[in-house]
N, C-alpha and C positions, 0 to 999 in steps of 0.2 A: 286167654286174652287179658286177664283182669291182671294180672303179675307183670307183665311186659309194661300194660296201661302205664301203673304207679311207677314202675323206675323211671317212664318217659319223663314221668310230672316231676318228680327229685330230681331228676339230673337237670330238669328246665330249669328246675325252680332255683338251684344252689348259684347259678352263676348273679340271677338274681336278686339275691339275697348278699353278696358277695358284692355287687353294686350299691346297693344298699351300702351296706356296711364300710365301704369307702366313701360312701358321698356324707355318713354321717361323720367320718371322720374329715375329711376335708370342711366342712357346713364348722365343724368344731376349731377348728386349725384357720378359717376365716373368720371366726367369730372373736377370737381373742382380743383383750380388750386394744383398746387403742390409747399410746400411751398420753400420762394428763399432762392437761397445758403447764407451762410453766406461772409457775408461784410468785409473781415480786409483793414480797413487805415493804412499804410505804413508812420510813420512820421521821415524820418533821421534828424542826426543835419543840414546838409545843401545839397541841391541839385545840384545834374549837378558836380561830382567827383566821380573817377571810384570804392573806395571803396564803397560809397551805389547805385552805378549803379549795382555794381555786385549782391551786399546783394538786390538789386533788381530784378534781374533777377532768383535768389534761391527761392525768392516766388514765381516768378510767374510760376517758374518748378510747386512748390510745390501745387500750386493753381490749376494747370489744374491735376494732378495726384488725388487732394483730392477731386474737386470739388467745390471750393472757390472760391469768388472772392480778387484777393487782386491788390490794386490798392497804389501807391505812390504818397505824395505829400509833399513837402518839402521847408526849407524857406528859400532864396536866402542870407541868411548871417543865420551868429552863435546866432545873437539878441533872445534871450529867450522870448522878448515879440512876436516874428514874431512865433516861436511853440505855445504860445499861443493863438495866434487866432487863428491858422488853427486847434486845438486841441475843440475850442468853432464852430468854422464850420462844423466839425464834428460829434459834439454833436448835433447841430442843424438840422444834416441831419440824424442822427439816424441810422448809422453805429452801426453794431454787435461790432467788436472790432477794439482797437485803439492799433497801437502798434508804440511806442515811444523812439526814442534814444534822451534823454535826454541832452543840451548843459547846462543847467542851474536846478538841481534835484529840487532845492527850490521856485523856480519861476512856478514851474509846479506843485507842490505839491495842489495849488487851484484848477486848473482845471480837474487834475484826478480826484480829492474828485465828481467837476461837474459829470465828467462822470458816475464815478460808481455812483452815485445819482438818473443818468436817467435808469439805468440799462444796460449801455455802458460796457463792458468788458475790462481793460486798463493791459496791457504789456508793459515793457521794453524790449528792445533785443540793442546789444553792449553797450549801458552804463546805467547805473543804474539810479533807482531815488528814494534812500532807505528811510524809514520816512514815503513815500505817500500811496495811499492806490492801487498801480499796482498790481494787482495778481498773476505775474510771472514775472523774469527774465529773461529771453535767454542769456544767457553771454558764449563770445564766448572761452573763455581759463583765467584760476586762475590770478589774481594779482599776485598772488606768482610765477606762471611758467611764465609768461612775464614779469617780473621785471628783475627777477636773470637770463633770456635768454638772455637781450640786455647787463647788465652790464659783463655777461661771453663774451658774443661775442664781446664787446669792449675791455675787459681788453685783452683779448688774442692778441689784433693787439697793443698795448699799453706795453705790458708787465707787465698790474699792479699795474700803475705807470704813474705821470705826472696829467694833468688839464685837466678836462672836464665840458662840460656844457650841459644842456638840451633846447632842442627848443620844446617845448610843444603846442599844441592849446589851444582850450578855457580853463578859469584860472577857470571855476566852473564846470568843466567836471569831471563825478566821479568815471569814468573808468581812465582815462589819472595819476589823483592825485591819485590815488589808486595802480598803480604802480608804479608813481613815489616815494611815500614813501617807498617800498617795492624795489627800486633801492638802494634809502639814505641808507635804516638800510644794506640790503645786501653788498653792499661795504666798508661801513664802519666794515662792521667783515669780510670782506673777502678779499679788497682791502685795506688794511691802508694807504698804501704811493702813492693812489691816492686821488687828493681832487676835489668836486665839486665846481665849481666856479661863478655857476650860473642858473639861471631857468627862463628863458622867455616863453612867450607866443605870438604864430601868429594867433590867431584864428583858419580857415579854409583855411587860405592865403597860398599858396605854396611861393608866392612873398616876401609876408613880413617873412616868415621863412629865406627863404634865405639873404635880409638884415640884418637880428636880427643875422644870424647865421655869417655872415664876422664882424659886431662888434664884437661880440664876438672873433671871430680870430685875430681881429686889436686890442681891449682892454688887450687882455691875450695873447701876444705873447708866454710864456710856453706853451699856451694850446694844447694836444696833440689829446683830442676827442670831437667829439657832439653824441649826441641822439637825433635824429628826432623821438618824442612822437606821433604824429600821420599820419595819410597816407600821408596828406601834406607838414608834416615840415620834414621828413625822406626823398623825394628827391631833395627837399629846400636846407637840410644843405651838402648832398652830393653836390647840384650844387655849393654853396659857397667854398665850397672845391676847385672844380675844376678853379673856375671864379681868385681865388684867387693866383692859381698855389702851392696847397699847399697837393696834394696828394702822399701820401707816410709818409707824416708829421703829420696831422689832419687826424683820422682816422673817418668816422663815421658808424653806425647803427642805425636805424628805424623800425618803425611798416610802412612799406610801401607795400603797393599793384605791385603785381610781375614784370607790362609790365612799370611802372611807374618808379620803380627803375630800371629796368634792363640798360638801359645807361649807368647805376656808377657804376653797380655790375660789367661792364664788364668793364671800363677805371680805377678803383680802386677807386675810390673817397668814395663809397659806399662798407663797408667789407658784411655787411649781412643784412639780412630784416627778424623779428621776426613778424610771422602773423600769420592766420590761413584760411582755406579754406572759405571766405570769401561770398560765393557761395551757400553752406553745412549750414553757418550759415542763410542764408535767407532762406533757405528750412527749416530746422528748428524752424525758428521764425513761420514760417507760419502753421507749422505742430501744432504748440506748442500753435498756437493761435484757430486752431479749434478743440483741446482736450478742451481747458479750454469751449468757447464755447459753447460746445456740452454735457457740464458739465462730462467730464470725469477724471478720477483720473489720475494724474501722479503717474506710479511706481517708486522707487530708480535708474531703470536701465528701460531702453525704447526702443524698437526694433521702428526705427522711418522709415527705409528706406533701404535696401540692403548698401549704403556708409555708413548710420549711425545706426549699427546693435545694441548700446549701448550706449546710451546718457542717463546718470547720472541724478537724477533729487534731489535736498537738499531741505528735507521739512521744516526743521527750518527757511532756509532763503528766498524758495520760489525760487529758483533758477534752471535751466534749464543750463548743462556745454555740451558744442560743444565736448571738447575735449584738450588734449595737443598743445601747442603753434607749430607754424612750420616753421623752419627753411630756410628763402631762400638764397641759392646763384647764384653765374652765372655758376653754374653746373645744377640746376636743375629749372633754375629761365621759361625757355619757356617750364616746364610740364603747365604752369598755363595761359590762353590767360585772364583774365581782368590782 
């Protein structure tokens, strides 16, 4: 009896054991990892200033809503060769996509070609880098509607009339000259008997705008306006305004970020700040970076988020639009905390 017993118990036991042995393989075959989120690089033209603080904090909305990572790193000056190596650092760490605001489009144009080579995904968002091989734009309002924004909302404190001059950053930025041409021809048909008297350049210096922007006030005593061209030199030349006791006289307007200008919108030195939800735009880039990723088509028009029910997309040029330019003054300048 005892012989017959143990075969009964083997023979039970093996199919058992044989169960086992598949369910550990299955348990292993569903365990495998799950593949990682996608990687966007965050590259502004310069770090540590509150308009790509903010355009940083819009991805990283964006990234925990989609599932992304997205992470910022950026180059302590406007030096085009300083984006290019952190652009080859990122190639080398093999990042899904790189997304890029441009300080210099032709100095970069090698290392995008690097990227997309290695199969790296390359974006621009606020300024362009047309020519190279980036696969989208994110561009956050038309050359056209921020050109003829800042030159209406000067001439208005101006009458139309008299000397002005621009205080610009970087002199190969291709968003910055892109309106600025689109300032020239616009007032020239719209303002005649205002003349531009000048075009400098401060980098990303808020410091040296506002030097560059009192010469300017000392060389051209007629001069009645400036344009601060970007988030630094727009409360640069309002501060020159002020330093110089010459508000009321020298009118200016910027592309400046809301809590940055708000001191001049409110003492007069600064009439208006021509920007846009700067915030909206980094959610955006980031939304815009895990469509391309993920190899999905852009439509004409893109349901991207409840605030951005309808972002435009231009397949000719490859281009991604936030929206209309927006208007700040010191009436509506603390809806907005960067």
């Amino acid at each position: 009896m005892r012989g017959p017993t143990k075969t009964f118990r083997l023979a039970a036991t093996l199919p058992l054991v044989a169960a086992l042995a598949l369910g550990g393989c299955a348990d292993q075959l569903g365990s495998a990892p799950a593949p990682s989120p996608t990687r966007i690089e965050f590259v502004p033209k310069v770090r540590g200033i509150p308009y790509f603080e903010a355009m940083d904090r819009g991805g990283l909305d964006a990234a925990r809503q989609l599932g992304v990572v997205w992470h910022s790193t950026g180059p302590a000056s406007v030096d085009p060769a300083a984006q290019v190596k952190i652009l080859r650092d990122l190639i080398a760490k093999k990042v899904d996509v790189i997304v890029v605001a441009p300080n210099d489009p032709a100095a970069l144009a090698g290392v995008i070609a690097e990227a997309r080579a290695k199969g790296i995904h390359v974006l621009t968002a606020d300024a362009d880098a047309p020519g190279t091989q980036r696969e989208v734009f994110v561009n956050q309002a038309s050359a056209q509607g921020i050109g003829t924004a800042l030159v209406d909302a000067l001439m208005a404190k101006t009458g139309g009339a008299g000397q002005y001059a621009i205080v610009s950053c970087g002199p190969a930025a291709a968003n910055l000259n892109a309106w600025i041409a689109v300032q020239k021809e616009y007032a020239a048909a719209h303002y005649p008997k205002a003349e531009l008297v000048g075009t400098v350049y401060a980098g990303e210096d808020e410091d040296v705008a506002t030097a560059l922007a009192k010469q300017l006030i000392t060389s051209h005593p007629g001069l009645t306006g400036l344009i601060g061209e970007c988030t630094t030199s727009a409360p640069g030349v309002a501060k020159a305004v002020g330093d110089e006791q010459k508000i009321g006289q020298v009118f200016t307007v910027g592309v400046g970020t809301p809590q940055a200008v708000k001191p001049f919108l409110l003492d007069g030195s600064c009439s208006q700040s021509v920007l846009w939800n700067v915030e909206s735009l980094g959610y955006l880039t980031a939304w815009t970076a895990k469509q391309v990723a993920d190899g999905k088509p852009l439509n004409p028009v893109n349901k991207v988020s409840l605030e951005l029910p309808s972002v435009k997309y231009d397949a000719a040029t490859k281009t991604v639009l936030l929206g209309d330019p927006l208007l700040i003054t010191a009436d509506n300048v603390d809806q907005f905390k960067y």
